[in-house]
LUMZA-140305 format. One record per residue (C-alpha): x, y, z; residue in one letter. Coordinates in steps of 0.001 Angstrom, whole numbers, plus 500000, padded with zeros to 6 digits. Example, Ala and Ser with C-alpha at 12.3 -4.5 7.8 and 13.67 -1.06 7.14 Angstrom:
2
     c1     c2     c3 rest
 512300 495500 507800    a
 513670 498940 507140    s
// end
This chain:
541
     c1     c2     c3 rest
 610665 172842 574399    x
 611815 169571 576454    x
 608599 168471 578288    x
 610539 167741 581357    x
 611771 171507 581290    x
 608589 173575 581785    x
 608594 176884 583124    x
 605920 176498 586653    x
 603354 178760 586148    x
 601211 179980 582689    x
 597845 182153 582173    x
 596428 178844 580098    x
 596708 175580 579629    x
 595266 173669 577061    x
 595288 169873 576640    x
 594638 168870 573196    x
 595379 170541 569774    x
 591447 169799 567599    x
 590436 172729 566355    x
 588570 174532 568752    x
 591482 174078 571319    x
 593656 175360 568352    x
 591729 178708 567914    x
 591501 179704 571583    x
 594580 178671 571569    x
 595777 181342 568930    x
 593276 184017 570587    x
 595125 183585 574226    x
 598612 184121 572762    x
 597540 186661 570178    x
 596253 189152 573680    x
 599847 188123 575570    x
 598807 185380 577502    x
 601265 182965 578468    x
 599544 179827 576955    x
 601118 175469 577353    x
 599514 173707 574655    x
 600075 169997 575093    x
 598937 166779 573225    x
 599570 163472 573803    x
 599588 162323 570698    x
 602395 162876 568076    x
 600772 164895 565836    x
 598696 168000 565859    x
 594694 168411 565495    x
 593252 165822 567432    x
 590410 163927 565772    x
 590349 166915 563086    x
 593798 165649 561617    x
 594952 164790 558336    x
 597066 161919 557173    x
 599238 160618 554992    x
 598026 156825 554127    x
 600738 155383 555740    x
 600525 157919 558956    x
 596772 156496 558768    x
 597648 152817 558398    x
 599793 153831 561246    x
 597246 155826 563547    x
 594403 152648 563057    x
 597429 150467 564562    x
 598286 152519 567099    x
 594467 153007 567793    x
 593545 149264 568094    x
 596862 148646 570111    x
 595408 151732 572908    x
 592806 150111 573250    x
 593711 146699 574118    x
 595985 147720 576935    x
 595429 149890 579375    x
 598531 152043 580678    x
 598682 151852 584881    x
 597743 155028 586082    x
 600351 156702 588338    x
 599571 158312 591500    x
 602764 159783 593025    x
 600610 162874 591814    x
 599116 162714 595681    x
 602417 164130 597373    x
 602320 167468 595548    x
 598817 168155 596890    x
 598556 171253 599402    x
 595974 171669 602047    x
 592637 172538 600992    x
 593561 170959 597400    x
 591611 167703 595434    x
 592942 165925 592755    x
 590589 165464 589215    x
 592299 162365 587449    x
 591809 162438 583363    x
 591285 159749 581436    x
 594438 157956 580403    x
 592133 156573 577347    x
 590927 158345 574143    x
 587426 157276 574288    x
 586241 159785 571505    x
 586376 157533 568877    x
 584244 154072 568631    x
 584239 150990 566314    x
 587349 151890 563729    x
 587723 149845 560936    x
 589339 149473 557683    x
 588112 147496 554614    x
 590541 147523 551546    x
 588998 146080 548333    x
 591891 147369 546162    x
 593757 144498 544426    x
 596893 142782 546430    x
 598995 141887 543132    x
 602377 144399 542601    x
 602459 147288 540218    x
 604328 145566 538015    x
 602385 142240 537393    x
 599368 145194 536793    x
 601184 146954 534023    x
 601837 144101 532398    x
 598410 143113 532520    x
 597019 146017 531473    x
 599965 146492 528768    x
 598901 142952 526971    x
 595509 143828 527382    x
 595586 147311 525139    x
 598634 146246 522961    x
 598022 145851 519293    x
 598976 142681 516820    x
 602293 143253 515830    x
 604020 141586 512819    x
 607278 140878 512376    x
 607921 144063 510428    x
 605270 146458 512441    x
 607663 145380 515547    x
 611017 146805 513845    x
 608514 149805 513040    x
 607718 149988 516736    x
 611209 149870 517741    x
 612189 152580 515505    x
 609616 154990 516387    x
 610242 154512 520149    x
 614085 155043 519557    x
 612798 158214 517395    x
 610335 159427 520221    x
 613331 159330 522813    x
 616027 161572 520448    x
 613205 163613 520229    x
 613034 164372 523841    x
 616381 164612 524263    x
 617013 167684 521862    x
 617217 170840 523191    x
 613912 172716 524047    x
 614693 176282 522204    x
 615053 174173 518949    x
 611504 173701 517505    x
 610070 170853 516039    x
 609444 171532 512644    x
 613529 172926 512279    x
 614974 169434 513486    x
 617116 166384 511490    x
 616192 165868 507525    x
 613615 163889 507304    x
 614215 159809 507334    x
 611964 156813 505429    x
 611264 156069 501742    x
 610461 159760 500906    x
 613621 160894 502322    x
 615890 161030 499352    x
 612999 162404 497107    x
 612263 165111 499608    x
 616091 166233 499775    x
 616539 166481 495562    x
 613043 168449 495800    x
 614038 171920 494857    x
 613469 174579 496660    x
 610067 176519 495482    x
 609035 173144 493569    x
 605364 172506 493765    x
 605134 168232 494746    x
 603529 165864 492082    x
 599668 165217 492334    x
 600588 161364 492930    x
 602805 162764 495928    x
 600779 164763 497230    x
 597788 162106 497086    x
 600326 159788 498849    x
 600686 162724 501769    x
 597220 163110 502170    x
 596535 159123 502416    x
 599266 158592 505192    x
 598269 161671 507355    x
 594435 160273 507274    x
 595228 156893 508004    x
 596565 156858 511698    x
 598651 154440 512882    x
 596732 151463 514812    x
 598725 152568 518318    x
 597698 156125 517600    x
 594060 155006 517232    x
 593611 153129 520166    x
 592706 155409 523427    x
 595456 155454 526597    x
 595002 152777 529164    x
 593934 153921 532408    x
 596236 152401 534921    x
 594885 149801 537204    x
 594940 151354 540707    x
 596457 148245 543066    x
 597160 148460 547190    x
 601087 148612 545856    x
 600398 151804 544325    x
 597648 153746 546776    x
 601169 153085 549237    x
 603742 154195 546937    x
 601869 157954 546239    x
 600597 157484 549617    x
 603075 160351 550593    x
 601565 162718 548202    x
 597940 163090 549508    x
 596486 163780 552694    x
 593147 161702 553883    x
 590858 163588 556296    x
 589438 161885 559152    x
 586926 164396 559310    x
 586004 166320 555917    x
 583783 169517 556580    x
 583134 172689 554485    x
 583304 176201 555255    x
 580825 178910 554389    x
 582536 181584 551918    x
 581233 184073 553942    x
 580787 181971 557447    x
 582323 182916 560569    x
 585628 180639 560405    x
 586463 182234 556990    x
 585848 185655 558798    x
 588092 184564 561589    x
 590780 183130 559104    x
 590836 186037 557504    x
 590879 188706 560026    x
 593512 186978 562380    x
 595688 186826 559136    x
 595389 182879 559864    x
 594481 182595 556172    x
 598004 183503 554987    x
 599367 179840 556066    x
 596986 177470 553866    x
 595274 177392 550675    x
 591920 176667 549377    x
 589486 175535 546361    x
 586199 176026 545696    x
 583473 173630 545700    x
 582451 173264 542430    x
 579373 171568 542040    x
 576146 171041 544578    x
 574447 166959 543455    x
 571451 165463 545637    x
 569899 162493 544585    x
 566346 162345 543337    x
 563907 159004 541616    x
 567159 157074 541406    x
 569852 159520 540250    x
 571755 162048 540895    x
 571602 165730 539801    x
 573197 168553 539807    x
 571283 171539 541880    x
 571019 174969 540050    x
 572509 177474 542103    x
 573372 180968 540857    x
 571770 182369 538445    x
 573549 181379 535334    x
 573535 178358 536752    x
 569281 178216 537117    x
 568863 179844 533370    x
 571464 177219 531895    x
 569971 174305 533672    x
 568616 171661 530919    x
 566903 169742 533778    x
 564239 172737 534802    x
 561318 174435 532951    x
 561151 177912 531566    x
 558075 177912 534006    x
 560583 176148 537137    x
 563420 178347 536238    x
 561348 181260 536639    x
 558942 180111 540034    x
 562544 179520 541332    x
 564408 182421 540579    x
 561105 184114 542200    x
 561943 182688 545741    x
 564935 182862 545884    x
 565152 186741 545588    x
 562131 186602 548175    x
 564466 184620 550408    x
 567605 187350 549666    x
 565619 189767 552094    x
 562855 188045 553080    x
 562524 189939 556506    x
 561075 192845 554459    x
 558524 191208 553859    x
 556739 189471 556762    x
 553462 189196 555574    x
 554465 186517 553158    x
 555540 184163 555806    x
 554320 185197 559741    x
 551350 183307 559532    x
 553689 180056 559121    x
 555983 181297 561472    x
 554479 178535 563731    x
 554398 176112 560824    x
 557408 173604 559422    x
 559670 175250 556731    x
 557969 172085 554306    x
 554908 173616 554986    x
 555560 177101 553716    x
 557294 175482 550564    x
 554245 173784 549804    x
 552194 176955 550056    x
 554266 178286 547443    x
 553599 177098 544227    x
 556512 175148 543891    x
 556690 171594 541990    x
 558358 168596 543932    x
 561455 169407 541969    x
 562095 172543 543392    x
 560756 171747 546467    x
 563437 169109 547098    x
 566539 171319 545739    x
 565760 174136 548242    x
 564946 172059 551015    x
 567968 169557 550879    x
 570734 171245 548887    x
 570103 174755 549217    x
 568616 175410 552727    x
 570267 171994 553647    x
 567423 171435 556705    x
 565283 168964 557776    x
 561636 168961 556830    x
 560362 169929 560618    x
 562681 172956 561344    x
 560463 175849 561308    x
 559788 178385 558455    x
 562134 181022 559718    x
 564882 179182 560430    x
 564812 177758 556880    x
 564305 180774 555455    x
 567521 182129 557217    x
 569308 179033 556076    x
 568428 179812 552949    x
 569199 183612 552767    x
 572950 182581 554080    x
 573510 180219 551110    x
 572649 182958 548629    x
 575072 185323 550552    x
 577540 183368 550164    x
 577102 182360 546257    x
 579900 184341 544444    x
 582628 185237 547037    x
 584788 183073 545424    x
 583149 180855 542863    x
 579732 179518 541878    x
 579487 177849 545482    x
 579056 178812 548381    x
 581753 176354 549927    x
 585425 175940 550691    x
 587608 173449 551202    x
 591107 173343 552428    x
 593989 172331 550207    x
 595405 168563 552224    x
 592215 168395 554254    x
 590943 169963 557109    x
 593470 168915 559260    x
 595429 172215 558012    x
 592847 174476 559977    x
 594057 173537 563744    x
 598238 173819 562516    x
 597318 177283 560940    x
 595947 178191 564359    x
 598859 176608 566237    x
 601490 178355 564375    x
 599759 181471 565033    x
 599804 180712 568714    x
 603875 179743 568060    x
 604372 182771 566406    x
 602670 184550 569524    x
 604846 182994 572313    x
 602788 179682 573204    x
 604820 176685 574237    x
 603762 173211 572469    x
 604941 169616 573548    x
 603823 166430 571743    x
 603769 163048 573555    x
 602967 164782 576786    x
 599864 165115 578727    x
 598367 166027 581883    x
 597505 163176 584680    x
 595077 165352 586814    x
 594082 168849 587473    x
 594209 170686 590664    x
 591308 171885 592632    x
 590529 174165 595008    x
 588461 172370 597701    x
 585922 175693 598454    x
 585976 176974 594808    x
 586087 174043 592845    x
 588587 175935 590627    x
 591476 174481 588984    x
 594697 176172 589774    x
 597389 173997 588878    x
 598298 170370 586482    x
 600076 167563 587131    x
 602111 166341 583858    x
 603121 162889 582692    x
 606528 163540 584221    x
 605310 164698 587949    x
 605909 168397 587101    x
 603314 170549 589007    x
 602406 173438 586579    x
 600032 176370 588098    x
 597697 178144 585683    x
 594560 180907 585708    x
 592668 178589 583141    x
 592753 175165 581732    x
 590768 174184 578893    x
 590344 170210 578290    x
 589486 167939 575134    x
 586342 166479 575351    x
 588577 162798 574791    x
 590507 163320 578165    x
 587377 163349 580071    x
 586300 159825 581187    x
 582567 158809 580467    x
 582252 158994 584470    x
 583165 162814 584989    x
 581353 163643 581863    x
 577935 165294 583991    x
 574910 166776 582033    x
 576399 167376 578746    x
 575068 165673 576093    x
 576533 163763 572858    x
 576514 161819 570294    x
 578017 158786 568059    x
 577533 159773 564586    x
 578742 156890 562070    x
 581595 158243 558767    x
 583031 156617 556145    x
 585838 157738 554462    x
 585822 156162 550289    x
 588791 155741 548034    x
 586836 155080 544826    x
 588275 155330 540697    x
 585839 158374 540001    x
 583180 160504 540590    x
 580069 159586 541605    x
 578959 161607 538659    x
 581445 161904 535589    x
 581557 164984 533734    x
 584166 166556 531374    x
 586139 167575 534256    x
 587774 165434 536743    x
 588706 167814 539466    x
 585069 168449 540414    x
 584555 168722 544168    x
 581147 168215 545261    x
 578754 168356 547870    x
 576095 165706 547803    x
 573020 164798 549682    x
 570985 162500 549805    x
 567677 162414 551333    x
 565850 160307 553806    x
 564302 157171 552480    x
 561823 156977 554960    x
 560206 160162 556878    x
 562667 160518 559747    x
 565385 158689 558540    x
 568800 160143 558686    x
 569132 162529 555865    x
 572976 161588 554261    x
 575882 163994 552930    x
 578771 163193 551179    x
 581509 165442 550866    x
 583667 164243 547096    x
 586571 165516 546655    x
 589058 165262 543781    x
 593060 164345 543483    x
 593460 168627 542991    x
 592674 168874 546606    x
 595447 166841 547810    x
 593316 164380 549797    x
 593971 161421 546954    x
 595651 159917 544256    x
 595450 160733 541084    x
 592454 158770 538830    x
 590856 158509 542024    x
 588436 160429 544080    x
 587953 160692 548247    x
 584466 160642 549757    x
 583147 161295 553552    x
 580037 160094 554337    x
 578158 161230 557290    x
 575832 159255 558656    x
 576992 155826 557401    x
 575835 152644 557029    x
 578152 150037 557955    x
 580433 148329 555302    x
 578862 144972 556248    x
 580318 142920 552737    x
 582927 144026 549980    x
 581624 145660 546429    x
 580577 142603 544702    x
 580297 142189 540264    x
 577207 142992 539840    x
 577719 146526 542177    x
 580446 147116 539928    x
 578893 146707 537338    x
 575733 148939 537833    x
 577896 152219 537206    x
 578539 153165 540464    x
 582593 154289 541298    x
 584169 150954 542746    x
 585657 151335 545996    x
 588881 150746 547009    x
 589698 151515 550066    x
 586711 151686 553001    x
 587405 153831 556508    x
 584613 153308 558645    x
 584769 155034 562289    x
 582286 156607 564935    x
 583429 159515 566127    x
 581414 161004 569374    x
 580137 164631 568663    x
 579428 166926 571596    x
 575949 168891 571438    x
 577487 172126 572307    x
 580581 171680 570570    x
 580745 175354 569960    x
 583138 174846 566837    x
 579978 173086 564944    x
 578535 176799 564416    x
 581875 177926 562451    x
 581263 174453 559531    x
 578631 173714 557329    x
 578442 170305 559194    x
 575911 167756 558982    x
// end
């Protein structure tokens, strides 16, 4: 609807479409309430969204433009005050998000200087009579894919070359000399030298990571869901779930003495583990049935019910192996929480091992940016009213009450309403009273591959990594592969959270230590709210 054609009166307004506004957006329409959801940016989910690289290389402009001038704040908003009425002005800023930057590291030269480059580097010697051989088996290779598919391969032209001529006057029913049939056998085990040499893996440049950059979504915020958490509850039973698509989580690493491991999981995946003991497998297998319904059996754990949840592990006859898999990738607390809070961390993991995979995670198919549009649609589909490019200057008050009963738009239009719910972005840092939050440093990697190869390249993993020192900030990274839509193919996204900052690029020697290089480097600090009440519905860390 035209923003500057709004009906005057709703049940609920809601400035901002992240994904908390999203679902009580969805929940107001869904009971009949006549809901105006309005953004003022041009695109939906707030600081949840998803882009497309050159939507991102487009938000980070428009970003560092916002904040270097300051629109003049309008106040013909004063003449549609009534008696006994105050004004609240919002912020005209988005001051959610702190110290954006961008490092690339990909190389500048065009696709096509690449593929040369990488063409001379795996092509073979070639003499004057191997390159007519060349040419004719590329002019073969093209006929070939030009014939109709219903014809198979083996029923095509006579065959061509020296042999052809013997091979027609063969008799039908003739059994082939012993010197031909040695000849056969010598040319099918020698192989070409193109055939023996391995594909070249393209070079990935900046030219390229923008030409795909329209098939892959990057997440400014990557988070997982529970399998059997209470956002995949409420996905499912608002019949939200029918509009997006997910994929497991494959694999669970953490990094121990310099390397990183896969963590054991299910139980095929304990038994099958080359890393543990018989005697670990079992000690583990041990707690974690304990942990399935551990509240039958208090007398194993009340008397550290006062106690840290590291405490009770140590009191279990655990080795430092296990130790750190359940208390960082399993139970996925800190040290200091107490004993039955990690237990119940624990007891929800293995609840939700099996649902729909090996993991206990999901991820949405072109990033979690889906999640608030699913939720908006729904509200759409429900009646609500959404405008783009359009926000609210100030709220109404009521002088006694200190209720809001109206807005003030962009365009002047007063607009009365039962409830308004606010972004926490549209609220300056001087009306923000006795909540607190936080700035919590992410990175978001474009790197060639995984941080731990395997057979597979569409793994998508969860990793942590612990605190070097006691009380240091405990690291996650969320990896995710090209299946998930979030990048390229060859390539692999990862979200950090906490950070450090990208102070220098990836030297030689970094890449050559085995770690993935990076191309591509997002670094941002997004504030989080402590009562965000969303938090509770992601695994978040």
């Amino acid at each position: 609807m035209a923003a500057d054609n709004l009906p005057s009166e709703f049940d609920v307004i809601i400035l901002g479409t992240g994904l908390s506004e999203s679902v009580i957006a969805a929940a107001c329409s869904r009971v009949g309430q006549r809901v105006l959801h309005v953004d003022r940016r041009n695109y939906y989910a707030g600081n949840w969204a998803s882009f497309t690289f050159n939507g991102l290389l487009s938000w980070i402009e428009e970003y560092k433009q916002a904040g270097q001038s300051e629109e003049a704040v309008q106040e013909d908003w004063k003449e549609k005050l009534e008696e006994g009425e105050e004004a609240l002005a919002l912020s005209s800023m988005d001051t959610s998000i702190s110290n954006l930057e961008v490092f690339c590291y990909a190389s500048e030269e065009p696709e096509e200087e690449v593929n040369e480059a990488a063409a001379a580097a795996w092509s073979v010697p070639q003499t004057p009579d191997s390159e007519g051989e060349v040419e004719r088996c590329l002019l073969e290779s093209s006929s070939v894919e030009e014939e109709e598919p219903g014809v198979a391969s083996d029923e095509a032209s006579p065959a061509s070359g020296p042999d052809a001529g013997a091979e027609q006057t063969r008799q039908e029913g003739e059994v082939p000399s012993q010197a031909e049939e040695t000849q056969g056998k010598e040319q099918q085990a020698s192989p070409s030298p193109a055939e023996s040499q391995p594909e070249p893996k393209k070079k990935i440049t900046y030219t390229k990571i923008v030409k795909e950059g329209r098939r892959f979504n990057i997440d400014l915020v990557s988070k997982l869901m529970f399998s059997r958490g209470s956002l995949v509850d409420l996905l499912i039973k608002s019949n939200v779930s029918r509009y997006a698509e997910f994929k497991n989580v494959t694999r669970i690493l953490t990094y121990r003495n310099g390397k990183v491991e896969q963590v054991p999981c299910s139980r095929a995946d304990v038994f099958g583990s080359k890393q543990l003991t018989v005697v670990e497998k079992r000690m583990l297998m041990k707690f974690l049935t304990f942990c399935l319904d551990f509240e039958q059996h208090p007398e194993e754990y009340q008397d550290f019910s006062e106690h840290s949840f590291w405490d009770f592990l140590q009191t279990k006859k655990l080795t430092e192996n296990l130790q750190h898999f359940i208390l960082h990738s399993i139970a996925m607390v800190i040290p200091e929480v107490c004993t039955v809070e990690g237990l119940r961390a624990t007891q929800h993991f293995l609840r939700c091992l099996g649902r729909y995979g090996n993991t206990p995670f999901l991820f949405p198919l072109y990033g979690l940016g889906e999640i608030p549009q699913c939720f908006c649609r729904m509200c759409a589909v429900f009646g609500g009213i959404y405008c783009l490019r359009h926000s609210v200057q100030c709220l109404v008050l009521d002088k006694e009450s200190g209720k809001c009963k109206a807005v003030i738009d962009t365009h002047g239009q007063r607009i009365s309403c039962s409830h308004f719910v606010v972004e926490d972005g549209y609220i300056g840092a001087e009306q923000r009273k006795n909540t607190d939050s936080r700035q919590i440093s992410r990175a978001v990697l474009i790197t060639d591959r995984s941080i731990l190869p395997s057979d597979s390249e569409q793994q998508i993993s969860l990793v942590t990594v612990p605190p070097v020192e006691p009380g240091g900030p405990l690291v996650r990274i969320i990896e995710l592969c090209s299946s998930t839509m979030t990048c390229m193919l060859d390539t692999c996204e990862s979200s950090c959270t906490p950070a450090t900052h990208p102070s220098h690029p990836p030297t030689a020697q970094d890449r050559g230590s085995g770690a993935p290089d990076m191309f591509l480097c997002l670094w941002l600090c997004p504030r989080r709210p402590g009562s965000c009440g969303v938090q509770a519905l992601l695994h978040t860390s």
